[in-house]
C-alpha positions, 0 to 999 in steps of 0.5 A: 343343782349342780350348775347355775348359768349366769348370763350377764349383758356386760361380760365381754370375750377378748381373743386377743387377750383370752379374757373376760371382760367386766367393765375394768375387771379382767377375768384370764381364761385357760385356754387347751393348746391347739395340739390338745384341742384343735376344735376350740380353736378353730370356733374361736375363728369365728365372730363370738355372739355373747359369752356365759359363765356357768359355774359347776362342781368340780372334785368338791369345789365350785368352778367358773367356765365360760361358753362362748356362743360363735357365729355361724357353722360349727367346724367340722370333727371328722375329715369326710371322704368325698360323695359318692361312696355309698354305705350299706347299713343293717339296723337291728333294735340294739345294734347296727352293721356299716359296710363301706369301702375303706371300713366294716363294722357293727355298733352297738346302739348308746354302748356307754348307756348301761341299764340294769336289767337284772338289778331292776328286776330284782328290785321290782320282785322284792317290792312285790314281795312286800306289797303282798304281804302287806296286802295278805295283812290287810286283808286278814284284819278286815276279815276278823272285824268283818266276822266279829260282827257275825259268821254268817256272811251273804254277798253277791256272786260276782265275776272277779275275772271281769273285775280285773279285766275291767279294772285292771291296775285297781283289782291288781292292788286291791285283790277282791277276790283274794279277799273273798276267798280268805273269807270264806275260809276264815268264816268256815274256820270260826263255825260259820260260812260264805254264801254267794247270792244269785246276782241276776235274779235278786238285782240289788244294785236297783232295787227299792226295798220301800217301794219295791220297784226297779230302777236301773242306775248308771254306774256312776250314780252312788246314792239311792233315793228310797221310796221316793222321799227325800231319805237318800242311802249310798249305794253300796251300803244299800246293796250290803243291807239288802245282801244281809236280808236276802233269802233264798227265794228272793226279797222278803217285804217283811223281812225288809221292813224289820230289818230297815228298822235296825239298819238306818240309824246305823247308816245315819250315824255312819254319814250313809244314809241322809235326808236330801230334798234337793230335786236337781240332783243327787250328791257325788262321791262316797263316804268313807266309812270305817268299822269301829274297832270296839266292835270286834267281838274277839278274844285271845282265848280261843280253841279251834276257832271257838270262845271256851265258854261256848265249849263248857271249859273254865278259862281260869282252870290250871287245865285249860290248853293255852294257846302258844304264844306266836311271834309275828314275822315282818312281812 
C-alpha cells in the first residue's frame, strides 16, 4: 500500500500554533501562504473535528501529512455568477458542448483519463494468437492417443453451432467441432476414417443396452443405472461404448453383449463403472479419466502415415526413406 491512515484519539490541531499536538510533543506543520492556496485557509476558519496522520510515499521516502476533518460546508472554489442565467447543454458519449452568456465551450469527458485502445487490442490478439495454438497443440495430442487405440472412429453426429449457442464461453475454449474436424482428417491420413451415427434414431444417450429399454435422463444426471441392478456406468462413457458398437441398422443385442464383456473391466479400472446400491439417488460429478500413454501405438518411423513393416520395407536397410527431421515452432 502506498498510504497507511493513522487515526490516534490523542492528536490535537493547534491554529494558533500550526501543530500537532500529542500530549507534551509538538509536531510543527508546513502550512502553503495564503497567496499559494487560499482555499486551505479559508477551511482553517472553520471548528476542526479531528485530525489524522496519513503517512505516503513521496520521491522514494516516506512522509507524514496531516488531514484535518472541518465543520460545516466546505468553502466555495470558484465565484458563482448570480441565478437566473440559464446554460444550455448538449451532452454526447465522450463530450459536452456549454453555451452560456459570458462563455462557449465543448469538453471532453475525464480528458486526463487516457485509455489504451489500441495497445489493449493488441494485447488481446497476441494472447488469442497464443491461446489457439496451444489449443491446435492439444487437440493434436488427444487426436494421436485417440487413434493409437484404432483408425476407425464412430461418434455421433452432432450440431456444434447448437453447441456454441448453448455453451457459448465453453465451446469458444474448448473447440469440439475444431476437434472433430481434425480428426477426421488425421484418421483419413493414417488409412481409417470418421463415421457420424444417426443421433435421433440410435439415441444412445437413454438406451439400456442390458435391458434394452429407454429412459430419458435430465441432463444433469451423469450416471446410468444398467439393467436395473446396482452396476451404474457414467454417462458419457456409456454413450462411447455403445457408439464403438453401433451398426448401421441400429443396436445389435449380440454385439452389445460381447462387447460388454470387454468394456467394463475397463471402465471398472477407469472409476466409470461401479456398483451402487443405494435406492436414494445416483452420485454426482464426472470422473476424470485420463487415456494411458502406453497405449499409444505410434511410432517414429512412419511413410504416408503407414508403420513400414506393414509396407514390406526393412526399417533397418540403408535404403529405407528416412523421415526428416523437423523442428517444432513454439506456438
Amino acid at each position: 500500500m502506498s498510504e497507511w491512515l493513522w487515526l490516534i484519539y490523542g492528536y490535537r490541531w493547534n491554529a494558533d500554533t500550526g501543530c500537532v499536538t500529542w500530549g507534551t510533543l509538538a509536531l510543527p506543520v508546513k502550512l502553503p501562504t495564503q497567496d499559494q492556496d487560499p482555499y486551505v485557509h479559508a477551511a482553517l476558519k472553520s471548528e476542526t473535528k479531528y485530525c489524522r496522520i496519513v503517512w505516503r510515499m513521496e520521491n522514494g521516502r516516506q512522509r507524514g501529512f496531516v488531514q484535518l476533518v472541518q465543520d460545516g460546508i466546505a468553502p466555495t472554489t470558484y465565484e458563482f455568477l448570480s441565478s437566473g442565467q440559464i446554460v444550455g447543454l448538449d451532452v454526447g458519449p465522450s463530450t459536452i458542448a456549454v453555451v452560456g452568456d459570458e462563455a462557449v465551450g465543448l469538453e471532453q469527458f475525464a480528458s486526463g483519463v487516457a485509455q489504451p485502445w489500441n495497445h489493449q487490442r493488441r494485447l488481446q490478439r497476441a494472447l488469442d494468437r497464443c491461446r489457439r495454438a496451444t489449443r491446435k497443440k492439444a487437440h493434436g495430442a488427444l487426436a494421436n492417443q485417440i487413434l493409437g487405440l484404432g483408425n476407425l472412429i464412430q461418434t455421433e453426429a452432432l450440431s456444434y453451432k447448437a453447441f456454441q449457442k448453448n455453451y457459448g464461453r465453453r465451446v469458444k475454449v474448448r473447440a469440439p467441432g475444431m476437434f472433430i474436424e481434425r480428426l477426421s482428417r488425421k484418421a483419413e491420413s493414417a488409412g481409417g476414417t470418421l463415421v457420424e451415427l444417426n443421433t435421433r434414431r440410435l439415441r444412445m444417450s437413454p438406451y439400456d443396452h442390458v435391458s434394452g429399454t429407454y429412459a430419458k435422463k435430465p441432463l444433469s444426471q451423469r450416471w446410468h443405472r444398467i439393467g436395473g441392478d446396482d452396476v451404474i456406468v457414467q454417462r458419457d462413457c456409456c454413450s462411447a461404448f455403445l457408439a464403438k458398437h453401433a451398426t448401421e441398422d441400429g443396436h445389435s443385442s449380440s454385439r452389445l453383449e460381447e462387447g460388454w464383456a470387454v468394456a467394463e473391466p475397463l471402465l471398472e479400472r477407469a472409476g466409470a463403472c461401479r456398483h451402487h446400491q443405494s435406492t436414494s439417488g445416483l452420485p454426482k460429478g464426472n470422473p476424470t479419466v485420463a487415456m494411458p500413454s502406453e497405449s499409444i501405438a505410434r511410432e517414429k518411423r512412419l511413410v504416408r502415415g503407414l508403420h513400414r513393416d506393414a509396407v514390406g520395407i526393412n526399417p533397418e536397410s540403408p535404403d529405407a526413406p528416412r523421415m526428416p527431421a523437423f523442428r517444432t515452432p513454439w506456438p
